[in-house]
N, C-alpha and C positions, 0 to 999 in steps of 0.2 A: 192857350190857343191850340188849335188842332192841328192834325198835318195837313189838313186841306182848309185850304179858303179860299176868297177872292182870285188869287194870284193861283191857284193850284193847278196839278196837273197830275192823273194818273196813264204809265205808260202799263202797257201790256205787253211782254216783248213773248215772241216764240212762231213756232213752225208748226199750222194747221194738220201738217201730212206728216210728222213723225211724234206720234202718241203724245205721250205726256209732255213733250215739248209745249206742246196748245196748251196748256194752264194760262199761262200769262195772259193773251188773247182773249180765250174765252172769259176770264174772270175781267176783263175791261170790257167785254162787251154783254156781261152778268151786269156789272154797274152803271151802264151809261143809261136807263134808263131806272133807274136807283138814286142817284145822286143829283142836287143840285144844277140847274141850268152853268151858275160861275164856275161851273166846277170842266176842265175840257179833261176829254178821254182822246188818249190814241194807241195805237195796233201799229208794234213795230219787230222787223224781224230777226233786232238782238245786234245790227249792224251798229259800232261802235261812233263812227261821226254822223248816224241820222239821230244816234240817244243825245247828242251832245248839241245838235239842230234841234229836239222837240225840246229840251226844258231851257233855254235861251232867255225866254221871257216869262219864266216862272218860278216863283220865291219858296214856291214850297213842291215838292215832287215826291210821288210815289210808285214806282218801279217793283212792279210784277212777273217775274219769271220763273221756269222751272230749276231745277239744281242737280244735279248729283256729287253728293261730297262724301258718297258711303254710308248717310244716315239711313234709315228705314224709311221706305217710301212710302211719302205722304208725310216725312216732317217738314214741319212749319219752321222754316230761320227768317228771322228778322234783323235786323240790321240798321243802325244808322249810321248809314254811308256820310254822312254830313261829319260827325266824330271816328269816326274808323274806318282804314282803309280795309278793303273788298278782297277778299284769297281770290285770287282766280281757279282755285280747283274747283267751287263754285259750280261754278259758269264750264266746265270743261265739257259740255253737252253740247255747247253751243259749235254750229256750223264755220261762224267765224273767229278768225286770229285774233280780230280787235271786237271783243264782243263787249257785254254788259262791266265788268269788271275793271278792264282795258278802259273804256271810256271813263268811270268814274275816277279814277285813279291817274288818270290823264288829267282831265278836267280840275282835280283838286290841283293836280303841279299847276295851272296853267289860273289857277285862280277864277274857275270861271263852274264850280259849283254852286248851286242850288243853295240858299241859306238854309234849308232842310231838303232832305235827300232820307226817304227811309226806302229800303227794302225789302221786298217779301221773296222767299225762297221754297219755293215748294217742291220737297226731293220726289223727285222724277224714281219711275220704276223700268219703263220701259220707254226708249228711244227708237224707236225701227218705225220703219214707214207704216202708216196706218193713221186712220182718225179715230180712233177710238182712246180715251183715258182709261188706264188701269182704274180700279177701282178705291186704291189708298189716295192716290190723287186725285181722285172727283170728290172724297169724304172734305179732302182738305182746302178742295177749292170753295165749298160752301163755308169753310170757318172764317178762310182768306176774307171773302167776301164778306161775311157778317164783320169781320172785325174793325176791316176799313170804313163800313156806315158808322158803325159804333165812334171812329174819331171825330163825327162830327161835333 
């Protein structure tokens, strides 16, 4: 079975005005007209109990954010948050205290994860205000994207 089906959901988490942050975003709103009507998209801004309000009612999720964890910008980490818990060095880009990480990792104490839970990690280069994506990170948002079709 795939990661996406019936029950599915992809979020996009990130912040439109500080660069590379937008990956997640943008690569949900690359697939919502890509993918399957069952299939629901949303746009969220990494805040830790709206991520744990969107997958509520969804058996399988897929969670799209930027990262910076020192890789070279524009690697791809994937993750299944469903079998292993999440480093929050991660997510240390993010604006809030209870972000991406923070929630899933809550969520598992609490018994109230996703029966699949993958994530995509796309290392961030630059963080500072602006809308523009570095260029390692727009290569890798097209891979993102190809790869999440490909699990259908």
């Amino acid at each position: 079975m795939s990661i996406l089906d019936n029950t599915s959901l992809i979020i996009g988490v990130g912040n439109l005005y500080r660069s590379d942050d937008a990956v997640g975003v943008l690569i949900a709103r690359k697939l919502k007209d890509r993918v399957p009507d069952r299939i629901s998209i949303k746009e969220r801004s990494g805040e830790g109990t709206s991520l744990m309000d969107s997958w509520k009612e969804h058996d399988r999720v897929c969670v799209v954010d930027a990262v910076s964890s020192g890789a070279s910008p524009g690697s791809i980490h994937r993750m299944n948050a469903s079998k292993e818990p999440i480093p929050s060095k991660f997510f240390s880009c993010s604006t809030h205290d209870f972000g991406v990480a923070e929630a899933i990792e809550l969520a598992r104490t609490l018994g109230q994860l996703p029966k699949q839970l993958q994530l995509f990690g796309v290392e961030g280069k630059n963080f500072q205000p602006g809308e523009m994506l570095s260029s390692e990170v727009e290569r890798a948002m097209a891979l993102v994207v190809d790869e999440i079709l490909q699990q259908f």
